[in-house]
Each structure stands twice: as C-alpha cells, then as structure tokens.
N, C-alpha and C positions, 0 to 999 in steps of 0.2 A: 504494500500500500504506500502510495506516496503520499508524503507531506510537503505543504507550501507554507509558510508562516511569513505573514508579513510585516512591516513595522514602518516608521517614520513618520508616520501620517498626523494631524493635530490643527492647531490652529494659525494663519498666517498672514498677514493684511494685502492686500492687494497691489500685485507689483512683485513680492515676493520669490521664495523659493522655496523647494521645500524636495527634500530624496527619497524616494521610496525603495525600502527593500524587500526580498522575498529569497526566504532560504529556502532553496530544493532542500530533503532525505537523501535523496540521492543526485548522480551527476547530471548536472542540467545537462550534459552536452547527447544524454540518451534519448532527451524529449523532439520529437519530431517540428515543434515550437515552445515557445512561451512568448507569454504576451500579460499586458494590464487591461483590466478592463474598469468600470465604473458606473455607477445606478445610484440615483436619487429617486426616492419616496414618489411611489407611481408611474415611476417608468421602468424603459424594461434594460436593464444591464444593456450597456453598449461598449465595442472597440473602442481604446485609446491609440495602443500602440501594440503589436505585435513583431518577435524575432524567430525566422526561421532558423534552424539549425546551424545553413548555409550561411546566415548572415544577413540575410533580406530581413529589411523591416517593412511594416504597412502602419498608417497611424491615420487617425481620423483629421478632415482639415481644420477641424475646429484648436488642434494642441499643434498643428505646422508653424516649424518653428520657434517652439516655446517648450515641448518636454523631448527627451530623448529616452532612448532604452538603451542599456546595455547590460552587458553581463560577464560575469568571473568566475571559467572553470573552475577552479584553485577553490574555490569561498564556495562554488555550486548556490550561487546567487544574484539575482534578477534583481539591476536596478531601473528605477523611472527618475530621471532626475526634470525638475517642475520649475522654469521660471517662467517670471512675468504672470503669475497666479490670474486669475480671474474670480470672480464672488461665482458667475456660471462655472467652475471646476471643483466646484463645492459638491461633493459627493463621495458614499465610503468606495474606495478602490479594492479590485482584487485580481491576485495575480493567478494566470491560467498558464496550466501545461496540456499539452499534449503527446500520445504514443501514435502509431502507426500499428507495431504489433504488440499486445493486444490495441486493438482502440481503443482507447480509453480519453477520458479529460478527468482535471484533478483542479480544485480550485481552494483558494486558501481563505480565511474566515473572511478576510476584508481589514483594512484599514481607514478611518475616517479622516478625510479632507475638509477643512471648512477655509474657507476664504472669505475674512471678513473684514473690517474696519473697526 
C-alpha cells in the first residue's frame, strides 16, 4: 500500500509563497506520474500540476507561471513550490500518484491552503 503525506500548507497573504511537500513510502520514481491536485467546498477536485515519470509536466492555466512541480528521488518527495498566491488558490491541496501495473491511484489526506489578507 502506498503512502503520500503531505505538508506545508497554512496560511499566507496575497502575493506570497508558500512549498508544498508530499513524501512517497516508496520511490517516487516507480509511479507512472505524480501530480497536485486541489478542491474547494462544492467543487469537484481539479489539476494543478502534474509530472510524468519522463519529466513532462501538465499544469492548469490558471497556476502558469506562478507554481512549479518538482521532485527528489533521494527524499522520494513531491514538491509544489506557490508564488505570487492568489485569495482564488485558497483551497486544501492533495498530492496524486499513479501505477500502470497494477492500476492503481493513491492520494494523500490533503493539505490546506488559504490565501488571505
């Protein structure tokens, strides 16, 4: 079973920054992806930012050019780093893996973001 634990997450004023991390259980580099995702009260969980194995990322236009993904075999840890905040990026975040064989997805409790003044 894998585990994803996230952290960083909190409060931050607008303009801001803020790093999100997410420890794989085991080596991120077997997950066929990892990615962030994020959901506010009433909506339905949506992409932020996704990295494939290869290296490819996808990210929504709403965080281009203001958050990045990366990540550290070594640590087997998934970061979001977040500037230029918005009060709209107010939302708890969670990080997503993916397998191929088995298929599987794996997702961790969440982290809350608030962006506020």
């Amino acid at each position: 079973q894998v585990q994803l634990v996230e952290s960083g997450g909190g409060l931050v004023q607008p303009g801001g920054s803020l790093t999100l991390s997410c420890a794989a259980s085991r080596s991120i580099l077997t997950f066929y992806s990892m990615g962030w995702y994020r959901q506010t009260p009433g909506k339905q969980r949506e992409l932020v930012e996704t990295i494939s194995r290869g290296g490819t990322t996808n990210f929504a236009d709403s965080v281009k050019g203001r958050f990045t993904i990366s990540r550290d075999g070594a640590k087997n840890t998934l970061y979001l780093q977040m500037n230029s905040l918005k009060p709209e990026d107010t939302a708890v975040y969670y990080c997503n893996a993916v397998t191929l064989v088995p298929r599987s997805e794996y997702w961790g409790q969440g982290t809350q973001v608030t962006v506020s003044s």
